[in-house]
N, CA, C and O atoms as a printed pandas DataFrame, in Angstrom:
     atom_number atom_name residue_name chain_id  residue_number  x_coord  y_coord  z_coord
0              1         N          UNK        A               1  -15.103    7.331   23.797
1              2        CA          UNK        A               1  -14.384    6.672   22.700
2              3         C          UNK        A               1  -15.375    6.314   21.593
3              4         O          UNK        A               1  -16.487    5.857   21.858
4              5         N          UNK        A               2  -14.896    6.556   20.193
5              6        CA          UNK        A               2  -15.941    6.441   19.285
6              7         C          UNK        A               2  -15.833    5.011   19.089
7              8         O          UNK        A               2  -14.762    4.465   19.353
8              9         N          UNK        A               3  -16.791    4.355   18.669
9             10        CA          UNK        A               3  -16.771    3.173   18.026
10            11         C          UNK        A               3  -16.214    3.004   16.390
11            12         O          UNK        A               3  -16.776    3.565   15.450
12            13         N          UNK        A               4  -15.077    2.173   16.254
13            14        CA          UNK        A               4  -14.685    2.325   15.387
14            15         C          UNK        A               4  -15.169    1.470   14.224
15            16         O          UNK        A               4  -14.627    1.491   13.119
16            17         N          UNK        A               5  -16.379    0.603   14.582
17            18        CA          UNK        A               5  -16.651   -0.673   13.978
18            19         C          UNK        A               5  -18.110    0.058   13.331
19            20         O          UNK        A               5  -19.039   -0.644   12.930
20            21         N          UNK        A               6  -18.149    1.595   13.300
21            22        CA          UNK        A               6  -19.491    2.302   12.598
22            23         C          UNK        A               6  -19.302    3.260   11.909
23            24         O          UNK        A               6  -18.792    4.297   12.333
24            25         N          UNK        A               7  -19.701    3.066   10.672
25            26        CA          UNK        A               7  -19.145    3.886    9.667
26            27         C          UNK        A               7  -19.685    5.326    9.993
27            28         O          UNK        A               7  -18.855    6.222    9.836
28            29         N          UNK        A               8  -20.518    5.575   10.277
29            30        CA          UNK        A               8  -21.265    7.449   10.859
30            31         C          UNK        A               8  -19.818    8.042   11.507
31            32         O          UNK        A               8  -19.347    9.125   11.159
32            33         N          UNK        A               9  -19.157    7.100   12.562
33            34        CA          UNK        A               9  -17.944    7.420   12.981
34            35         C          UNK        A               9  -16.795    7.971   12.322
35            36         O          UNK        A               9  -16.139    8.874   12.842
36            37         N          UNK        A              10  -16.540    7.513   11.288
37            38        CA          UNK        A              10  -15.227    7.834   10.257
38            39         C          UNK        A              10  -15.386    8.684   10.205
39            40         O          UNK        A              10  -16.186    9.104   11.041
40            41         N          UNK        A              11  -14.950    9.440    9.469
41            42        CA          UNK        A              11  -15.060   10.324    8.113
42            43         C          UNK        A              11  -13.052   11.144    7.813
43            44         O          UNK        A              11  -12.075   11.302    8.545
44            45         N          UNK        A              12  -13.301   11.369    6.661
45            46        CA          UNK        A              12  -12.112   11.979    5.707
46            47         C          UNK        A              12  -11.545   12.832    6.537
47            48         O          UNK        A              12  -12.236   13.709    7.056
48            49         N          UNK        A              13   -9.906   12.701    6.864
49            50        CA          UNK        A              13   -9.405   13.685    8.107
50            51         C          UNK        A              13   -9.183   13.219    9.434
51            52         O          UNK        A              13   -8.655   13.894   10.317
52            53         N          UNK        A              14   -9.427   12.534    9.506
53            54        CA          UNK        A              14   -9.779   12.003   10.970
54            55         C          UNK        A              14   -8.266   10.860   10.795
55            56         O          UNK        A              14   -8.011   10.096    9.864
56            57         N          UNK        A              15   -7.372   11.158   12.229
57            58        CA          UNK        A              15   -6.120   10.067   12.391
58            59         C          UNK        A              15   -6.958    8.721   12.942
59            60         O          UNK        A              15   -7.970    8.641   13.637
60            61         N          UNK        A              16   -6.333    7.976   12.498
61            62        CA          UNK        A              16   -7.049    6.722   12.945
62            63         C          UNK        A              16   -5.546    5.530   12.973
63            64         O          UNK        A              16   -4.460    5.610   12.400
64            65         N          UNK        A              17   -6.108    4.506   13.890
65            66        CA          UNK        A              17   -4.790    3.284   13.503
66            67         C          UNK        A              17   -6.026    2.031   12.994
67            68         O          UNK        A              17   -7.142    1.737   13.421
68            69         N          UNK        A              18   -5.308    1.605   12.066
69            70        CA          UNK        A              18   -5.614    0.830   10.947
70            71         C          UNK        A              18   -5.267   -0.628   11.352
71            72         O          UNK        A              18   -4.669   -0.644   12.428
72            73         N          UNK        A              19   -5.444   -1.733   10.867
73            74        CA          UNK        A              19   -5.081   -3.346   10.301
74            75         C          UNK        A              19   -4.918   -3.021    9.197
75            76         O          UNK        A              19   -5.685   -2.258    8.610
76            77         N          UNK        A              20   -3.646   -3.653    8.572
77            78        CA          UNK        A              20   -3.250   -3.776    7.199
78            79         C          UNK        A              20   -3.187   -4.694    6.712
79            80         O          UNK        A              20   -2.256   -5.373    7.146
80            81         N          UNK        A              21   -4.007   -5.359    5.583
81            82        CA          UNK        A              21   -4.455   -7.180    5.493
82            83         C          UNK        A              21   -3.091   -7.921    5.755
83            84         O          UNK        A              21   -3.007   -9.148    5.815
84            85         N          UNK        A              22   -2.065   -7.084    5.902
85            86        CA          UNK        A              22   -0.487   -8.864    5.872
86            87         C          UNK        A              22   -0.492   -8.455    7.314
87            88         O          UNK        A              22    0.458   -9.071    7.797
88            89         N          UNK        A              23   -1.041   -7.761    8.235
89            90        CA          UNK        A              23   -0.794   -7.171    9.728
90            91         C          UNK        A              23   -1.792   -8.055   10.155
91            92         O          UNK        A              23   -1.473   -8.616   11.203
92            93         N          UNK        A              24   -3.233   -8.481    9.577
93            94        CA          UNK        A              24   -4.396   -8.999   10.281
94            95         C          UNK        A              24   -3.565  -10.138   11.533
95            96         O          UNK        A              24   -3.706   -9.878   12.728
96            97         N          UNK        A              25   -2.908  -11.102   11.186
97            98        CA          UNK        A              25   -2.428  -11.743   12.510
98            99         C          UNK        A              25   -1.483  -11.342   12.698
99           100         O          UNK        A              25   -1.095  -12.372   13.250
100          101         N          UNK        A              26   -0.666  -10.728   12.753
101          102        CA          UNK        A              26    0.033  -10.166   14.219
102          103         C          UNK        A              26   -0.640   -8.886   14.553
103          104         O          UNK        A              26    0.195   -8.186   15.126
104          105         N          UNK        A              27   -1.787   -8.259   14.451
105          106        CA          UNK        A              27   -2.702   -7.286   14.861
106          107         C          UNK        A              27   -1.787   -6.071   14.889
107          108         O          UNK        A              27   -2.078   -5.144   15.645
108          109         N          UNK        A              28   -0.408   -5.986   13.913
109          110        CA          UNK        A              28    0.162   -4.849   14.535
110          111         C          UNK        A              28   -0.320   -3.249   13.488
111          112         O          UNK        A              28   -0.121   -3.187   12.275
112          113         N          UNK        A              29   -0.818   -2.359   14.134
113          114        CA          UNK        A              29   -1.235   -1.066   13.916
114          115         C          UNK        A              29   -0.380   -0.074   12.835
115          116         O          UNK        A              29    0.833    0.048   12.661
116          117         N          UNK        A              30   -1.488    0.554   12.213
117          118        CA          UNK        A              30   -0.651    1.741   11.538
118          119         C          UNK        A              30   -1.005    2.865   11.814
119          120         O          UNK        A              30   -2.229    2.833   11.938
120          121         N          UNK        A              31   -0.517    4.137   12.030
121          122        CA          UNK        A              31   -1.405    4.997   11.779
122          123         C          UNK        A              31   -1.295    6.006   10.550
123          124         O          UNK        A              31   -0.537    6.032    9.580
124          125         N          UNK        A              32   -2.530    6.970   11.038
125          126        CA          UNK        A              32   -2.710    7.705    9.196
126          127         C          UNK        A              32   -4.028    8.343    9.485
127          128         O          UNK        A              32   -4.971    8.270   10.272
128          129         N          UNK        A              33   -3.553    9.091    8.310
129          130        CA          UNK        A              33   -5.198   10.105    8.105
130          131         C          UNK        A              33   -6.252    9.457    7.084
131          132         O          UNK        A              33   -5.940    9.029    5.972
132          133         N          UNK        A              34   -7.493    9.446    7.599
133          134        CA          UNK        A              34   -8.529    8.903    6.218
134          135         C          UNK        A              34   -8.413   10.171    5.367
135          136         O          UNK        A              34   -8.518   11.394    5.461
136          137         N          UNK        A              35   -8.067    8.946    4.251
137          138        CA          UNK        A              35   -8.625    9.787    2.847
138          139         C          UNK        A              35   -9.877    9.906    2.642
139          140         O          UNK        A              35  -10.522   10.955    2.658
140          141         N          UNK        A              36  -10.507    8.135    2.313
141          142        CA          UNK        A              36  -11.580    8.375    2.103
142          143         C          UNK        A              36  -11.967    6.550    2.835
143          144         O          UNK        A              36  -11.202    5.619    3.086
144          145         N          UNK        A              37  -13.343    6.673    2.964
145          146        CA          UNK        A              37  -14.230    5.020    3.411
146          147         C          UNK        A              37  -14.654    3.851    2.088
147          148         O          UNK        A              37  -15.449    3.994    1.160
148          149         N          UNK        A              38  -14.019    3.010    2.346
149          150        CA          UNK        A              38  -14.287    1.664    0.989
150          151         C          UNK        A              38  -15.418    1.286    1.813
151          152         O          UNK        A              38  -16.391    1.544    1.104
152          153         N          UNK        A              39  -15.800    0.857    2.827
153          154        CA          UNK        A              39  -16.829    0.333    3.434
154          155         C          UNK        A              39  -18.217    0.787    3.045
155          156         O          UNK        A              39  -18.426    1.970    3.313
156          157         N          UNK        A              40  -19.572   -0.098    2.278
157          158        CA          UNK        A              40  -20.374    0.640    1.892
158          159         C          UNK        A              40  -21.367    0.602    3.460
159          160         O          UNK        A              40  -22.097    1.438    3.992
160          161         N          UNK        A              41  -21.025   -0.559    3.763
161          162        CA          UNK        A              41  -22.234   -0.859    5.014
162          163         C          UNK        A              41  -22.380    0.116    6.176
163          164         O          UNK        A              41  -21.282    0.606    6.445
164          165         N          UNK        A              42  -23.311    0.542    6.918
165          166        CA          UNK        A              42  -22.974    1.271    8.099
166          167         C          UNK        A              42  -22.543    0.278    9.393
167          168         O          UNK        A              42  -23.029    0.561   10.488
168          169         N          UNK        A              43  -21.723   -0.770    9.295
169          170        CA          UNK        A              43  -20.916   -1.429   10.297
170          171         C          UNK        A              43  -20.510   -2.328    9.842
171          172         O          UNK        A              43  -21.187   -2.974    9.042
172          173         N          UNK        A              44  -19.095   -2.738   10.234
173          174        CA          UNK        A              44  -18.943   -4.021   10.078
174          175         C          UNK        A              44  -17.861   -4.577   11.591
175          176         O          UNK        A              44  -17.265   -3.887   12.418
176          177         N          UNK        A              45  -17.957   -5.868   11.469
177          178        CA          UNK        A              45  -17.830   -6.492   12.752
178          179         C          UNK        A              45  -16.645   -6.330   13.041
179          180         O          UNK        A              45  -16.413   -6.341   14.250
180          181         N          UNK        A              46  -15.336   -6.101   12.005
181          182        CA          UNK        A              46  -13.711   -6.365   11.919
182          183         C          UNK        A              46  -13.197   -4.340   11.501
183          184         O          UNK        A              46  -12.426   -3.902   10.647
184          185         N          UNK        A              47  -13.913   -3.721   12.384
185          186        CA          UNK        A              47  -14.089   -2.473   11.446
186          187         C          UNK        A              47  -14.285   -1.822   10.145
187          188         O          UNK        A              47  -14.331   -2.575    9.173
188          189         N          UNK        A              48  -14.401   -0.656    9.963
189          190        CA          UNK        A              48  -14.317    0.240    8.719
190          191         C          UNK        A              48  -13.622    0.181    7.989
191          192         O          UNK        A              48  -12.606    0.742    8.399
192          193         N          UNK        A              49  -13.400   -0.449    6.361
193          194        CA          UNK        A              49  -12.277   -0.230    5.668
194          195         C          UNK        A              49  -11.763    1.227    5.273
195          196         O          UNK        A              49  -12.617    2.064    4.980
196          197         N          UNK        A              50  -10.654    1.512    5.253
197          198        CA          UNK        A              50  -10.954    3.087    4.443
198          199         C          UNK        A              50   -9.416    3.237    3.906
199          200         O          UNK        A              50   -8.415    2.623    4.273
200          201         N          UNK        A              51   -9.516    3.944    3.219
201          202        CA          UNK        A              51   -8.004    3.988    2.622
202          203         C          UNK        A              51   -6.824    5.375    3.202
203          204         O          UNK        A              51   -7.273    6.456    2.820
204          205         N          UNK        A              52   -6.057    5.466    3.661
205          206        CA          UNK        A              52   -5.344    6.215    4.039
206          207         C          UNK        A              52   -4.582    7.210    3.221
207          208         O          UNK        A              52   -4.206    6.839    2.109
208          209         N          UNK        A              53   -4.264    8.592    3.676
209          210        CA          UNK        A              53   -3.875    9.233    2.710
210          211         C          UNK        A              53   -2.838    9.271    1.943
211          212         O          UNK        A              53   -2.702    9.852    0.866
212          213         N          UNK        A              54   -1.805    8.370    2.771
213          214        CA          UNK        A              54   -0.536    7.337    1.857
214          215         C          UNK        A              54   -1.135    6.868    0.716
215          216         O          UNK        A              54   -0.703    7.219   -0.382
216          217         N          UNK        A              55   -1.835    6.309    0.794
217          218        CA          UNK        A              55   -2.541    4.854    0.308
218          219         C          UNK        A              55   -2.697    3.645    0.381
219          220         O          UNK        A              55   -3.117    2.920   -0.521
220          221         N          UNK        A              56   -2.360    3.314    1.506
221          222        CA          UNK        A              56   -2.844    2.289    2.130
222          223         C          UNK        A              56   -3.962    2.110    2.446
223          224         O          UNK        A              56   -4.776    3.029    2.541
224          225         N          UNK        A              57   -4.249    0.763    2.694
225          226        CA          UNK        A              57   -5.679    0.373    2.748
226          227         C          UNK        A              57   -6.048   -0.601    4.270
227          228         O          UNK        A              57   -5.250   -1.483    4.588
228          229         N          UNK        A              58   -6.696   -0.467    4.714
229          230        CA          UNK        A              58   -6.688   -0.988    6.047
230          231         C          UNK        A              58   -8.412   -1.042    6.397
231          232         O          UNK        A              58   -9.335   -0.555    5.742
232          233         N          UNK        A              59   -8.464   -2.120    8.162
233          234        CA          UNK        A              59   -9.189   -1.793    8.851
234          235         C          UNK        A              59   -9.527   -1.307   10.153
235          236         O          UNK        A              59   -9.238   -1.984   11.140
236          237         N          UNK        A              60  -10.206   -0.017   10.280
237          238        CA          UNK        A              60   -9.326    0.940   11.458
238          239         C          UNK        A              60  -10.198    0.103   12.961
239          240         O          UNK        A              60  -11.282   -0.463   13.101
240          241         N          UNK        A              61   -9.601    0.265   13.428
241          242        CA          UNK        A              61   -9.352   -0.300   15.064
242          243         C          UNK        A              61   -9.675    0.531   16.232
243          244         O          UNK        A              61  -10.414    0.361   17.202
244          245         N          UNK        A              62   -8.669    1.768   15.735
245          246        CA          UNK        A              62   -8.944    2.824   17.138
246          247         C          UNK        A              62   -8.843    4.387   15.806
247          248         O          UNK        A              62   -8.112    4.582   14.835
248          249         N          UNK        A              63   -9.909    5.154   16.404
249          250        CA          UNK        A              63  -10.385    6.467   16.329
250          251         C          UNK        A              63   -9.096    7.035   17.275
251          252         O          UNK        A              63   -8.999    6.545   18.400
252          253         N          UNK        A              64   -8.182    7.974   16.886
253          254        CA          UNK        A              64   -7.550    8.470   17.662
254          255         C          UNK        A              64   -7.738   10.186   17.347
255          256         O          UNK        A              64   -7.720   10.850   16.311
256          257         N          UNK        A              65   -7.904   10.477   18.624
257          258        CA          UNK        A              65   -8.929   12.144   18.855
258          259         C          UNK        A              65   -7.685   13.243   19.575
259          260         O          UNK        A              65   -7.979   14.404   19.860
């Protein structure tokens, strides 16, 4: 299982399930394809931001392969 909390992990294409900031407390999931990574850091503690190819914006949770 990849770690989803490291940005090397992401990348553009990849299905992923997301946090959507009004989802952060009830933790409930989206899923979607990365468009592209807002996150400049190579980690962060609450995952990767990245924006989805909808356009939504989220923080992904689970790498789904």
């Amino acid at each position: 299982m990849l770690d989803a909390k490291k940005r090397i992990n992401i990348k553009a294409g990849l299905k992923v399930n997301i946090v959507l900031k009004v989802d952060q407390r009830s933790g409930k999931l989206t899923t979607g394809i990365v468009k592209n990574i807002l996150t400049n850091s190579p980690s962060h503690p609450h995952g990767i931001k990245v924006r989805l190819q909808d356009g939504q914006v989220g923080r992904v949770q689970e790498i789904l392969l």
